[in-house]
C-alpha positions in Angstrom: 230.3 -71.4 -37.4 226.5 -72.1 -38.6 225.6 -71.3 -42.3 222.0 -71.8 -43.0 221.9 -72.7 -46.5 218.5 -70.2 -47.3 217.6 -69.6 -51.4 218.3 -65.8 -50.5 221.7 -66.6 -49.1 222.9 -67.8 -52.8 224.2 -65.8 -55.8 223.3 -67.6 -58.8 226.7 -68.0 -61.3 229.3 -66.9 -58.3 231.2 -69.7 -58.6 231.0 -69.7 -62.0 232.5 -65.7 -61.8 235.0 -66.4 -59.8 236.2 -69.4 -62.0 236.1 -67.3 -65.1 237.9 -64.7 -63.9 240.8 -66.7 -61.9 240.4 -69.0 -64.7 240.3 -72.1 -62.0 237.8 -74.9 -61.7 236.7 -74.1 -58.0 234.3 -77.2 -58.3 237.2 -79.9 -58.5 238.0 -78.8 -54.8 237.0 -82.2 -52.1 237.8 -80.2 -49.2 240.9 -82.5 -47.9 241.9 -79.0 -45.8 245.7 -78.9 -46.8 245.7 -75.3 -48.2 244.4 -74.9 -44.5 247.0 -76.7 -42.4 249.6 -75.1 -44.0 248.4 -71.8 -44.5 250.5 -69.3 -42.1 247.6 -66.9 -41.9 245.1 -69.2 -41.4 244.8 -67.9 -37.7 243.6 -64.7 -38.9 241.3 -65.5 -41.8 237.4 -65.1 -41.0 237.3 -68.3 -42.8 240.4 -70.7 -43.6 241.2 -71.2 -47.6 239.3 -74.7 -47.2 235.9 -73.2 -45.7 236.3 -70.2 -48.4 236.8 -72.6 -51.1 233.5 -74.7 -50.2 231.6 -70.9 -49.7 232.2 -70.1 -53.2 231.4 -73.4 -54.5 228.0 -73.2 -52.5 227.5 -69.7 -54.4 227.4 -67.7 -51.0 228.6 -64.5 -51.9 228.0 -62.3 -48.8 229.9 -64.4 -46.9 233.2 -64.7 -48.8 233.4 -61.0 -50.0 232.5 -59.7 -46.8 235.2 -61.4 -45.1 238.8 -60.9 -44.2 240.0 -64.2 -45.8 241.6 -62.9 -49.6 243.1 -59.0 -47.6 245.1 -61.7 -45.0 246.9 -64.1 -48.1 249.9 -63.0 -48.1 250.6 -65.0 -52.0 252.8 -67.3 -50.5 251.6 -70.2 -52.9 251.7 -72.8 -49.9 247.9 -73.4 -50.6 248.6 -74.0 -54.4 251.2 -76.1 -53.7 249.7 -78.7 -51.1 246.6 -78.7 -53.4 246.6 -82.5 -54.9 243.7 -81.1 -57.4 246.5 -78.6 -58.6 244.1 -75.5 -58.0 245.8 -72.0 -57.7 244.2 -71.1 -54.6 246.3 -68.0 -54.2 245.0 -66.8 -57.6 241.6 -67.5 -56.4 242.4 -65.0 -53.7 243.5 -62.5 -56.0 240.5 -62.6 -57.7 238.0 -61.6 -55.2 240.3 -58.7 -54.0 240.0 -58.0 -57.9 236.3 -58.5 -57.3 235.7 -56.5 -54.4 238.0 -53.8 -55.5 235.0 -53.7 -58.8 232.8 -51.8 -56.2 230.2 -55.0 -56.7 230.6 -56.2 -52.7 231.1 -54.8 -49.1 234.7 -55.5 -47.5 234.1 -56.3 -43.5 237.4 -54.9 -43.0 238.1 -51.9 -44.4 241.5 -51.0 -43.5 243.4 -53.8 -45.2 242.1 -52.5 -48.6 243.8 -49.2 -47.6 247.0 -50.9 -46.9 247.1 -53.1 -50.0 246.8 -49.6 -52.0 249.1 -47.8 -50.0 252.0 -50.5 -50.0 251.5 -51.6 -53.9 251.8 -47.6 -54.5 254.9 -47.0 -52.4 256.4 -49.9 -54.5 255.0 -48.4 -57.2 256.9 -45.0 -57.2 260.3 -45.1 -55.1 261.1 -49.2 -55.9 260.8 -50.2 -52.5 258.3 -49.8 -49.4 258.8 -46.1 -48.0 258.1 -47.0 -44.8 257.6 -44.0 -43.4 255.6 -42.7 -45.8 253.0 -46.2 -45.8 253.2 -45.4 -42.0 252.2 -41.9 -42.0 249.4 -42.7 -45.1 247.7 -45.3 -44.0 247.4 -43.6 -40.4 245.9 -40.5 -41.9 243.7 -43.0 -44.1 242.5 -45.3 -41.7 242.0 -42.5 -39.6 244.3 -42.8 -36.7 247.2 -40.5 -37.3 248.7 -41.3 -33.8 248.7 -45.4 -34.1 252.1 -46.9 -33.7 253.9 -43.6 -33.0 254.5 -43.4 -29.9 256.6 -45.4 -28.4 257.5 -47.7 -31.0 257.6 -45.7 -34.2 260.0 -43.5 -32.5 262.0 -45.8 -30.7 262.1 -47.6 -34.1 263.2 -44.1 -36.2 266.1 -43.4 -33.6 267.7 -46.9 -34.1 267.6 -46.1 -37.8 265.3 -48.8 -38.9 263.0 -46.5 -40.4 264.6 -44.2 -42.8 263.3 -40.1 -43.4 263.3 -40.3 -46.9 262.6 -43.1 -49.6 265.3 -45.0 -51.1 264.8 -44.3 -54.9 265.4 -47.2 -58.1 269.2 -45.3 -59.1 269.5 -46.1 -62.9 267.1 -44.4 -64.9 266.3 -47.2 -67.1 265.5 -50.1 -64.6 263.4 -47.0 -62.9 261.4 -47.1 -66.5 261.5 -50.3 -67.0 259.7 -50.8 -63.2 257.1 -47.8 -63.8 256.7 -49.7 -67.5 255.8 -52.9 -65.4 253.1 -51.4 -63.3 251.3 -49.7 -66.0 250.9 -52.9 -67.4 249.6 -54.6 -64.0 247.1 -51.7 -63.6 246.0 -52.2 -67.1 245.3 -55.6 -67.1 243.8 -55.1 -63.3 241.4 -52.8 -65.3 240.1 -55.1 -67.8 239.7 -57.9 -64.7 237.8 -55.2 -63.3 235.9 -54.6 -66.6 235.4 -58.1 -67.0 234.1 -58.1 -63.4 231.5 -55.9 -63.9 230.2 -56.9 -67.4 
């Protein structure tokens, strides 16, 4: 894949943004490709960790938020791991879902924002993924309310691996404690967004 490297195609202090906000020094990466080789979702990515890495260090911004790269890491911290620079590459990729969730960039793809939302709110109110619910959601949401349901969504609900209704957190106080725990995410996700946008 060509990049022309063209004054317009730069976004002067991206790199620095991005560093402030995952608090990581992006710069200090030499491109040995490790994150890459052992990155399970590589394969997907419009461009591996290694390539997205050297994009945000050349400051070109279209290219990284309008790519699937960060909505495919799956924050298995294999990337942070393998990185001999010690750079938390996963956080990284938090941050520019952080970023493009600020409303400051396109997303080429824009049905895995709809999951993310959808799966962190099923977690959010029942304790565990509903999946029938995040089925039945993000189909309406993404616009194809028939996708997956016949034959393998039924199949799948008469063997019992899907369940009708949502399994619920029992004990009142772990259930307040988890809702307690998400308020706090969403807060601090607010100032990053904030923080983003100033």
């Amino acid at each position: 894949m060509k990049h022309y490297l063209e004054e317009k195609n730069f976004k002067q202090g991206f790199r620095k943004d991005v560093e402030r906000l995952s608090k990581q020094k992006i710069s200090n990466c030499y491109q040995c490709g490790k994150c890459s080789a052992g990155c399970p979702m590589a394969f997907k990515m419009d461009y591996p960790p290694t390539m997205t890495m050297r994009l945000i260090q050349l400051g070109l911004h279209d290219e990284v938020m309008g790519s699937n790269t960060a909505w495919y890491c799956v924050s298995c911290e294999t990337c942070t791991t393998r990185c001999p620079r010690e750079i938390d590459i996963a956080k990284v990729m938090d941050t520019l879902k952080i970023m493009a969730q600020a409303g400051k960039y396109e997303v080429s793809d824009t049905e895995i924002p709809i999951f993310d939302w959808i799966f962190l709110k099923s977690l959010q109110y029942t304790g565990k993924v509903y999946e029938l619910g995040l089925i039945m959601a993000y189909n309406m949401l993404s616009l194809n309310p028939f996708k997956d349901v016949f034959p393998l969504g039924l199949q799948m609900f008469l063997k019992g691996k899907i369940a009708l209704f949502p399994h619920f957190i029992n004990d009142p106080v772990a259930m307040w404690e988890h809702l307690e725990m998400f308020s706090k995410i969403h807060k601090k996700q607010k100032e990053k967004i904030r923080e983003t946008n100033g």
